[in-house]
N, C-alpha and C positions, 0 to 999 in steps of 0.2 A: 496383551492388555498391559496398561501404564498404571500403576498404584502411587499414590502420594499421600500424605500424614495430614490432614489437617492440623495447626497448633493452637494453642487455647486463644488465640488473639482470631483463628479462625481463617489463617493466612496458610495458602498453601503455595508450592514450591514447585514450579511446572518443570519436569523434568526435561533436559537437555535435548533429547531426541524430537520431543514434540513443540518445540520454541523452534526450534530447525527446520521442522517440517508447515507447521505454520506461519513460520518469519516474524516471531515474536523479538523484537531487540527491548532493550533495557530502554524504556519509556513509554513505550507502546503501546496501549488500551485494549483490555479484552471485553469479550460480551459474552454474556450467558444468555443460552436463549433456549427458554421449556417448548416442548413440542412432542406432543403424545406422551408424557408423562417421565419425559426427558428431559436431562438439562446436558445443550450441547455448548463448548466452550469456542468462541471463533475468535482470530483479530476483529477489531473495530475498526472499520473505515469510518472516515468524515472525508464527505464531500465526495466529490468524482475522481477517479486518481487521473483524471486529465487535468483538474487545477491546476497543477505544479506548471504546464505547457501556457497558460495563458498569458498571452503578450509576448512567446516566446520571438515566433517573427514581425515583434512593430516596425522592425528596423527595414523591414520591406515594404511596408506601406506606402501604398501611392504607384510603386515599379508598376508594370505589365509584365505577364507572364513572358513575353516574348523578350524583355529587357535579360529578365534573370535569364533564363537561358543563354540566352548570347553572351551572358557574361559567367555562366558557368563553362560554357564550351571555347570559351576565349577565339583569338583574333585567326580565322581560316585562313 
């Protein structure tokens, strides 16, 4: 079990171990979320974490699959 102080501003201070295990870095949004008379603390995602990938291959648009290949396996 993980203890931490609440301070009169109401701010508390997630300790090192559990920012590592949940991939908490310095900017990054938590959530609280009650659930059977719980309050569970999680990272907050926004959006899909496939966003970041959109548009990754425009630069292939239009090829054939059969293009790229042959030009991944170069000249036989």
């Amino acid at each position: 079990m993980v203890v931490a102080k609440v301070t009169s501003k109401g701010q508390v201070t997630i300790p090192k171990d559990v920012r590592e295990r949940l991939g908490i870095e310095p900017g990054d949004e938590i959530e609280f979320v009650e659930s059977d008379g719980e309050i569970k603390v999680a990272k907050h995602f926004t959006g899909s974490p496939f966003d970041k990938f959109v548009g990754y291959l425009k630069h292939l648009k239009g090829r054939t699959t059969d293009e790229l290949i042959e030009e991944m396996r170069g000249e036989r």
